[in-house]
N, C-alpha and C positions, 0 to 999 in steps of 0.2 A: 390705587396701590395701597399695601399694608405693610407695615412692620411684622417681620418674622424674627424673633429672637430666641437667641439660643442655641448652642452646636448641634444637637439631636436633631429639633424642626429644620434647622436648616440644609441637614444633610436629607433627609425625609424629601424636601424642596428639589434638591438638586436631584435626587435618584428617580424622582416622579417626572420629573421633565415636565417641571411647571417654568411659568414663566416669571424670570427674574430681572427687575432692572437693574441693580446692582446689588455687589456685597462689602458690609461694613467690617471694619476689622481690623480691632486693638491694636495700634503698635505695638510689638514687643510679645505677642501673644506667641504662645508656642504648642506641643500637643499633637498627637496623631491624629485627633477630630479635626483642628484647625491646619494640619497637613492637606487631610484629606478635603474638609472645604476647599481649599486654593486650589489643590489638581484638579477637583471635578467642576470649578467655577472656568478655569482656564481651557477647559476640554471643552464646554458650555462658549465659549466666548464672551465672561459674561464678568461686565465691569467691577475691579475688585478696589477698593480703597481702604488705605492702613491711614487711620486717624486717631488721635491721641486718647487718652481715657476720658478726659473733660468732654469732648463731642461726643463720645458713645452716650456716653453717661447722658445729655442734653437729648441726643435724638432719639433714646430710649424709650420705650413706654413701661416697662416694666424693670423691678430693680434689680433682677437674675438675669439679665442677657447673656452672660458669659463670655462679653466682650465684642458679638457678633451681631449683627443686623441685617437680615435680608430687607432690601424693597419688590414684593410679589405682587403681581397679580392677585384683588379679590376670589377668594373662596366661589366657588361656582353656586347658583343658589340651586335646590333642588326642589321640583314640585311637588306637592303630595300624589294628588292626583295620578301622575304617571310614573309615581315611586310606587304607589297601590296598584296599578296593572302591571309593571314589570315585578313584583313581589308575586305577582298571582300568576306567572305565568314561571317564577324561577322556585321556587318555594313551598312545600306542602302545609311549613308553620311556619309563619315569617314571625320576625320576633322585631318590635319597636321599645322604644322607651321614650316616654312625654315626660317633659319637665316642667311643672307647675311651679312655675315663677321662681327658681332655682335663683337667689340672686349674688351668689359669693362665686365668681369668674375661679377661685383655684378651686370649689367644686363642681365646678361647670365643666372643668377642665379634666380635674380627677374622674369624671362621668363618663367624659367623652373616651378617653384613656380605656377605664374597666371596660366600656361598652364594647369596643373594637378588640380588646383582646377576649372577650367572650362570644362573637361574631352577630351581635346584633346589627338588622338591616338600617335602620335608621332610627336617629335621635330629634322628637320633635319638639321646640320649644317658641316661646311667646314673645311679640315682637317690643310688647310693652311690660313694664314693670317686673324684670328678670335683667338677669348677664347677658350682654351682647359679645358676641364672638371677637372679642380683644385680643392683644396682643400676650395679655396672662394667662388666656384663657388657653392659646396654642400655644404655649411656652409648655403648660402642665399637664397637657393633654401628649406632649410629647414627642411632638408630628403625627396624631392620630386623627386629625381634622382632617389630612389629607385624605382618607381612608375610607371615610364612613361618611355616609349619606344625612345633612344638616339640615333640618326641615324649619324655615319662619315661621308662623303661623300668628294671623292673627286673636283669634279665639280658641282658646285651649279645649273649651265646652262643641263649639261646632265641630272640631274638628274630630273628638272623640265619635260624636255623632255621623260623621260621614264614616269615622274605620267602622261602627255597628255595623253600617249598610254595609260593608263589605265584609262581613263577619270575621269580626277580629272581638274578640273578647280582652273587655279591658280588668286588669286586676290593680288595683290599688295597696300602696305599701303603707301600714300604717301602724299607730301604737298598737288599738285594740282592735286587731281584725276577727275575722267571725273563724278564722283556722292559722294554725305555722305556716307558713311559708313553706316549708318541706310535705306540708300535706295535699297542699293544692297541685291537681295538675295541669301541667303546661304543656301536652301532645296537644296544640290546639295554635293558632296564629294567635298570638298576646301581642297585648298593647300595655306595658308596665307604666303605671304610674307615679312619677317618685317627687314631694310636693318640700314647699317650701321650707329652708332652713329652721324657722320658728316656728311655724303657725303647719307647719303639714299642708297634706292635700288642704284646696277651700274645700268645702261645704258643699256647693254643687256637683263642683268635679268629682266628689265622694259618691254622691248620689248617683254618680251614672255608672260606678263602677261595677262590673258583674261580679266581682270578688274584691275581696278586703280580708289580706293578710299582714300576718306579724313577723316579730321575729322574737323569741322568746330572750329573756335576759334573765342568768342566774342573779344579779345583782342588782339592786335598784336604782337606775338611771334615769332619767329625764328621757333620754332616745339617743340612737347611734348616729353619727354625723352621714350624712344625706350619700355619699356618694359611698362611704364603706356599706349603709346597708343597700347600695344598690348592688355592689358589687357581690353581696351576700346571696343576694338573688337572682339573679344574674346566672351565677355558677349553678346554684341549685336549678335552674330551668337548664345549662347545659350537660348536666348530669342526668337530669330525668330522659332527655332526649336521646342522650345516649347509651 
């Protein structure tokens, strides 16, 4: 089981008819979200407990809960493998996003969020040395985890190698790319690659990218925080598309 927190995720919860062992909930709490929590938890038959702020506060994992605490069911894990044949079979340009050791959970979060409302098929990331899918991470993502297809993966470099074979062109986001981001085209199945808070794409992952774009800046910045220029790009692929 996992902590869901937050009003949002947890109505997201209850509307998907996932499974919940109970729900937690601030005495005193009030609100049309936490109305509607309680109607659709008691339509659910599904154990509600009003506990004081000191225990939220203790069985919380993150410091925004807003009072509320699902206990769900884990996230379902999804294959690559049979996410790549169901993409090739629903899809003319499937659109992925890989996240090169991404390790700050509210950008993890904020990714997952932009990704799903720009309709990417799936988001894959690294089992080691990145944000694991925590309870901040669906707190910020907003119940968009429930949505969008979460791909483990051990190796970030094999796995780019397996979407080649399945012809997926991967494009890489980076300071100095070889074109804008708005020049490159994306009528094609993309694999976006969007790298680490500090340090960018690694080095290798660079290497195997079939493209390396930018985003141009009127002003002189170090670089855009990770998940607004995902978001920058993101749109621009759903514009061109469209």
């Amino acid at each position: 089981m996992r902590n869901v927190e937050g009003k949002n995720p947890i109505i997201e919860l209850l509307q998907k008819d996932k499974e919940i062992d109970q729900i937690m909930i601030q005495k005193g709490l009030k609100g049309n979200k936490v109305k509607k929590i309680i109607s659709l938890a008691k339509k659910k038959g599904i154990e509600i407990k009003l506990l004081s702020k000191y225990v939220i506060d203790k069985k919380a994992e993150t410091e925004n809960h807003q009072g509320v605490i699902a206990l769900s069911s884990d996230l379902k894990k999804v294959d690559l493998y049979k996410k790549i044949e169901e993409l090739k079979e629903k899809k003319k340009f499937p659109l992925i996003v890989i996240l090169d050791h991404i390790q700050d959970p509210h950008n993890f979060g904020a990714i997952i969020r932009t990704a799903y409302a720009a309709g990417v098929d799936a988001i894959i990331y690294p089992k080691d040395r990145a944000s694991s899918l925590t309870a901040t991470v669906e707190k910020v993502s907003a119940g968009a985890v429930e949505h969008i297809s979460l791909i483990e993966v051990v190796n970030i470099n094999r796995t780019i190698d397996i979407l080649k074979e399945h012809y997926y062109w991967i494009i890489g986001a980076v300071l100095n790319g070889n074109k804008t981001y708005y020049e490159q085209d994306y009528n094609i199945p993309v694999a976006l690659v969007v790298g680490h808070e500090g340090s960018g794409i690694s080095r290798l992952t660079k290497e195997k990218c079939d493209f390396l774009v930018k985003i141009p800046m009127k002003n002189q910045f170090s670089s855009l925080n990770v998940s607004v220029a995902s978001g920058i790009i993101l749109f621009e692929i759903i514009k061109q598309r469209n």
